[in-house]
C-alpha positions as CSV (number, residue, x, y, z in Angstrom):
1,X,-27.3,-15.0,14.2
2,X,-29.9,-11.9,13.3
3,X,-32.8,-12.9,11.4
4,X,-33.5,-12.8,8.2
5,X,-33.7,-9.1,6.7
6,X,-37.1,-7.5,7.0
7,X,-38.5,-4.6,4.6
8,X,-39.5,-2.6,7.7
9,X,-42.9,-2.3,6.0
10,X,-46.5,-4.0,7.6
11,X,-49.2,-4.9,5.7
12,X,-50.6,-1.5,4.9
13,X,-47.5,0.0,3.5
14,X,-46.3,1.8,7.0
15,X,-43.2,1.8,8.3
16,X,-42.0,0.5,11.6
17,X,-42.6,4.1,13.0
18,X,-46.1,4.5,11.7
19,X,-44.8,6.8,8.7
20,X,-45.0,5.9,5.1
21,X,-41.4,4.4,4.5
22,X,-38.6,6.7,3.0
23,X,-37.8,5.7,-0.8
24,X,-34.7,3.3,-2.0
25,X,-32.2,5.9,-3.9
26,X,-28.9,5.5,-5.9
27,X,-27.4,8.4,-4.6
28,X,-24.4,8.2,-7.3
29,X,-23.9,4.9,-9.2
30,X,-22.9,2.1,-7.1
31,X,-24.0,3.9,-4.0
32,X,-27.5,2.4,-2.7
33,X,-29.4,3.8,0.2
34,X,-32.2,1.3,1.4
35,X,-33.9,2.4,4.6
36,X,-35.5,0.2,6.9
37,X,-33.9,-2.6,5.7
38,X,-32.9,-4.4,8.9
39,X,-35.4,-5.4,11.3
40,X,-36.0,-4.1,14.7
41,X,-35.3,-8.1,16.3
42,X,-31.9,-7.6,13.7
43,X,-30.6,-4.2,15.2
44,X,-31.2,-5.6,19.0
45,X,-29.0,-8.5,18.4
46,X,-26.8,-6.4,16.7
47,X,-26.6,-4.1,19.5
48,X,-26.1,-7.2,22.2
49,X,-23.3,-8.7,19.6
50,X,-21.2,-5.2,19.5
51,X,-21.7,-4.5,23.4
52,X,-19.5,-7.7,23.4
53,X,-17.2,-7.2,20.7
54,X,-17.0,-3.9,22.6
55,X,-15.3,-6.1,25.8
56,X,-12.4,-7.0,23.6
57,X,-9.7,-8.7,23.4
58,X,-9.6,-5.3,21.8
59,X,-11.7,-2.4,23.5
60,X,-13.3,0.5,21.9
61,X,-10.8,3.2,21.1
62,X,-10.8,6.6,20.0
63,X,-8.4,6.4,17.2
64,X,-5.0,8.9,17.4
65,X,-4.7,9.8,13.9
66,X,-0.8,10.3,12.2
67,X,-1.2,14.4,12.8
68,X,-1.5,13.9,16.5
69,X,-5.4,14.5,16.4
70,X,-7.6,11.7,17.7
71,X,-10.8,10.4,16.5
72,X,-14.4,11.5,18.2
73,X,-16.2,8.3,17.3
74,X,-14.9,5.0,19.4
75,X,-14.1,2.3,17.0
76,X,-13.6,-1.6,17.4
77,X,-12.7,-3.7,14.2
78,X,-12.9,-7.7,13.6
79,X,-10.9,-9.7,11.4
80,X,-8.7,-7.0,10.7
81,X,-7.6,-4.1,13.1
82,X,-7.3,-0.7,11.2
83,X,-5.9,2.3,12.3
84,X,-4.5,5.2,9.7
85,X,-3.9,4.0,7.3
86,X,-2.8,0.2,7.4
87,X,-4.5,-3.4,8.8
88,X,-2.8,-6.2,10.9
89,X,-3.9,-8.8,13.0
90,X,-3.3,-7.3,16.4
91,X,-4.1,-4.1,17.6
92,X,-0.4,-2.9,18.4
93,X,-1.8,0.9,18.8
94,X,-4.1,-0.5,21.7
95,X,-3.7,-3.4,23.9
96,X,-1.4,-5.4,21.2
97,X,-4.4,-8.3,21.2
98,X,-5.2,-9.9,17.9
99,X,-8.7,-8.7,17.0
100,X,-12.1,-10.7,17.6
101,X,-13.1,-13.2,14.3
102,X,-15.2,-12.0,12.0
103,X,-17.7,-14.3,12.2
104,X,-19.1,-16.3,9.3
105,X,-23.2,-15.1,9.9
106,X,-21.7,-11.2,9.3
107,X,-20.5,-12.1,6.1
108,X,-23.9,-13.6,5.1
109,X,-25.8,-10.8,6.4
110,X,-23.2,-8.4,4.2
111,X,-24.2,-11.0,0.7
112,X,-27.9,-10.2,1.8
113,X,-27.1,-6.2,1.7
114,X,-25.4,-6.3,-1.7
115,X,-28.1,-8.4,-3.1
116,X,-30.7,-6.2,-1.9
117,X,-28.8,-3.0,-3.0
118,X,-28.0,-4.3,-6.3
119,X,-30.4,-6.9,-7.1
120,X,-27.3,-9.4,-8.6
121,X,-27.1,-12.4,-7.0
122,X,-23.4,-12.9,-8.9
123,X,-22.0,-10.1,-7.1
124,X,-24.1,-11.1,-3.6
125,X,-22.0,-14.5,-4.0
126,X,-18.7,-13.1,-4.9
127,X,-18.5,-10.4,-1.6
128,X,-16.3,-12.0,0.9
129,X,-15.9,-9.5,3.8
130,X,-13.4,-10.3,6.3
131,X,-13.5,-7.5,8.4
132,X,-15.7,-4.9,9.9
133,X,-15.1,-1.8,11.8
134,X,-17.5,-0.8,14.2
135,X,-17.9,2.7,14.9
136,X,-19.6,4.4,18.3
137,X,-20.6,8.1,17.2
138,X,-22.0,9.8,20.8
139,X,-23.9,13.0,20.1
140,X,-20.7,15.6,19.6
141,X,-18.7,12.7,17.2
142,X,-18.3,13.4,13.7
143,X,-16.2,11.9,10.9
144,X,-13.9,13.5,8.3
145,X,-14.7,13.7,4.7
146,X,-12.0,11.1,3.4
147,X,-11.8,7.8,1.4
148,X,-11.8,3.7,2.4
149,X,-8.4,3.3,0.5
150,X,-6.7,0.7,3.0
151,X,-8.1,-2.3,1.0
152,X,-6.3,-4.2,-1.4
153,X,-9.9,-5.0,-2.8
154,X,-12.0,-2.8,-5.0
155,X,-15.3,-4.9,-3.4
156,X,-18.1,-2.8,-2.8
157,X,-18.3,-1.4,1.5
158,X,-21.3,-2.4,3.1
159,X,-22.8,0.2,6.0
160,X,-25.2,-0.9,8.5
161,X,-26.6,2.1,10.7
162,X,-28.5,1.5,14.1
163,X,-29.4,4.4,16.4
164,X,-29.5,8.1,16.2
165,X,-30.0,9.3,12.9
166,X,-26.8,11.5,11.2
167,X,-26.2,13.3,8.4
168,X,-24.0,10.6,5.7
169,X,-22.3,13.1,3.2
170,X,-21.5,11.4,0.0
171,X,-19.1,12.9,-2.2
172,X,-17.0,11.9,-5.4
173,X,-13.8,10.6,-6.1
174,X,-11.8,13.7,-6.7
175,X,-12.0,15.7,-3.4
176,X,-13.2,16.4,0.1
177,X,-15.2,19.3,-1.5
178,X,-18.7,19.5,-3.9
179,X,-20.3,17.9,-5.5
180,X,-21.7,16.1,-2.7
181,X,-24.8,14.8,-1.7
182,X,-26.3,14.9,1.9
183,X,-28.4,11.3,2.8
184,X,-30.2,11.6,6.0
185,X,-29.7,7.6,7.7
186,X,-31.6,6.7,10.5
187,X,-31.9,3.2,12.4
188,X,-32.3,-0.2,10.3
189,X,-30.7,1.7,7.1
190,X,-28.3,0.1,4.3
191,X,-26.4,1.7,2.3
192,X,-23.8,0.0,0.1
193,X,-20.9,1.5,-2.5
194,X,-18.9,0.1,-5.0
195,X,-18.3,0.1,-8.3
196,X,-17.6,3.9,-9.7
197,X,-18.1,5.2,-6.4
198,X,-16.4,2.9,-4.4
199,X,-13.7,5.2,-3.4
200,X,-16.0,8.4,-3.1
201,X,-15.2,10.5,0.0
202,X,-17.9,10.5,2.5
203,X,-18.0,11.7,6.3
204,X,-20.6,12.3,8.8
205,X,-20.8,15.7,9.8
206,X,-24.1,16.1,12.3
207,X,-25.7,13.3,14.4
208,X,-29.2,14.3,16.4
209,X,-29.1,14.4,19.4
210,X,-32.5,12.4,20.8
211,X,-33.2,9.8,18.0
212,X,-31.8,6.7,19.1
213,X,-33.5,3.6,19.3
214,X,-34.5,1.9,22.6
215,X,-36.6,-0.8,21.1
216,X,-33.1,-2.4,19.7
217,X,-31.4,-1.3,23.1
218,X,-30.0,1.7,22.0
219,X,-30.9,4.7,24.4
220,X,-28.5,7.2,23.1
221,X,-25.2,7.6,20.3
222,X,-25.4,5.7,16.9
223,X,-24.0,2.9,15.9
224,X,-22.1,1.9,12.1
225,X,-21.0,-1.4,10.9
226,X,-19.2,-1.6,7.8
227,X,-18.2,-4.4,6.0
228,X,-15.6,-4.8,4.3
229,X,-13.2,-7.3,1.5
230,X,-9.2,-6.4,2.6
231,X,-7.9,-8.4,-0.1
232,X,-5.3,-9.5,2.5
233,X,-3.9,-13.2,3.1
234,X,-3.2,-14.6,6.4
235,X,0.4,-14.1,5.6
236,X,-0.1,-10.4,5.5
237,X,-0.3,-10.1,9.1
């Protein structure tokens, strides 16, 4: 299990890089970006624990979308397997292996993030993620503008990033097009959305090339975690 969360700050105010430490913003309401907020120790064991997830039963995949396009990023899920636009147990579009567990120290690491993002202990305690999709962006992957719509559960999405920094576009809840608002995320950074936002598009369109982050065992590509509430029963599957 990771450590507790760190602030990413030492004693005199610096950030783990040296630089002053990039503010907290609500980018919209309901959307939190904290930067920094896991630890360096966190994102290794991070890293170690989605290298394995990585193995299977269920490999990474580049998605094949409906249209007959397929996904740039590589994506493993637990809990849940997604794939446009539906979740089951098994990954029928890959291997047909039921996914990994989601284990139970994720979901306490995903209370921590929505305590920290919203400071309300109430809604910390009621998140109950039971999945998480894992996403492996190399240096050419982007991601669509487009909504997180599959759930049957209006619970707030919880995004860890580790890695090369990207580009997160965060958008409304009418369209793929403005307004918009472009949040730079590098490694260690939370963000969180629910409430009125929690069905805002958002999409990644740039990730830089040469920022990853070796000290969690990361030499190149970025990695996302979200979590996430289905609002599916076991008889679902």
């Amino acid at each position: 299990m990771p450590p507790p969360p760190s602030d990413g700050l030492s004693s005199d105010g610096l950030s783990s890089d040296g630089l002053f430490r990039r503010p907290r913003t609500v980018v919209a309401p309901g959307a939190v970006h904290v930067p920094e907020w896991l630890s360096v120790e966190q994102r290794a064991e991070l890293v170690v624990a989605c290298r394995q997830w990585a193995r299977g039963p269920v490999p990474f995949r580049h998605t094949l979308l409906p249209g007959g396009g397929v996904m740039s990023v590589r994506t493993v899920c637990l809990g849940w397997h997604w794939q446009p636009y539906r979740y089951a147990r098994t990954a029928d579009d890959v291997n047909g292996a039921r996914v990994a567990a989601f284990p139970d120290w994720l979901g306490d690491l995903g209370r921590a993030a929505v305590a920290e993002a919203y400071g309300e202990e109430g809604a910390a305690q009621a998140f109950a993620p039971d999945t998480a999709l894992i996403n492996f962006y190399d240096d050419a992957a982007r991601m669509g503008m487009h909504q997180d719509r599959e759930e049957r559960s209006s619970a707030p999405v919880v995004s860890l990033s580790i890695g090369a920094r990207c580009v997160f576009r965060f958008g409304n809840t009418k369209g793929r097009g403005q307004p918009y608002t472009d949040v730079e995320l590098a490694s260690g950074d939370l963000f969180v959305f629910g409430g009125p936002s929690r069905f805002a598009f958002h999409g990644v369109p740039k990730v830089y090339t040469g920022t990853a982050d070796p000290a969690a065992g990361l030499r190149a590509g970025r990695l996302n975690l979200t979590l996430r509430e289905t609002g599916m029963a076991s008889g679902d599957a």
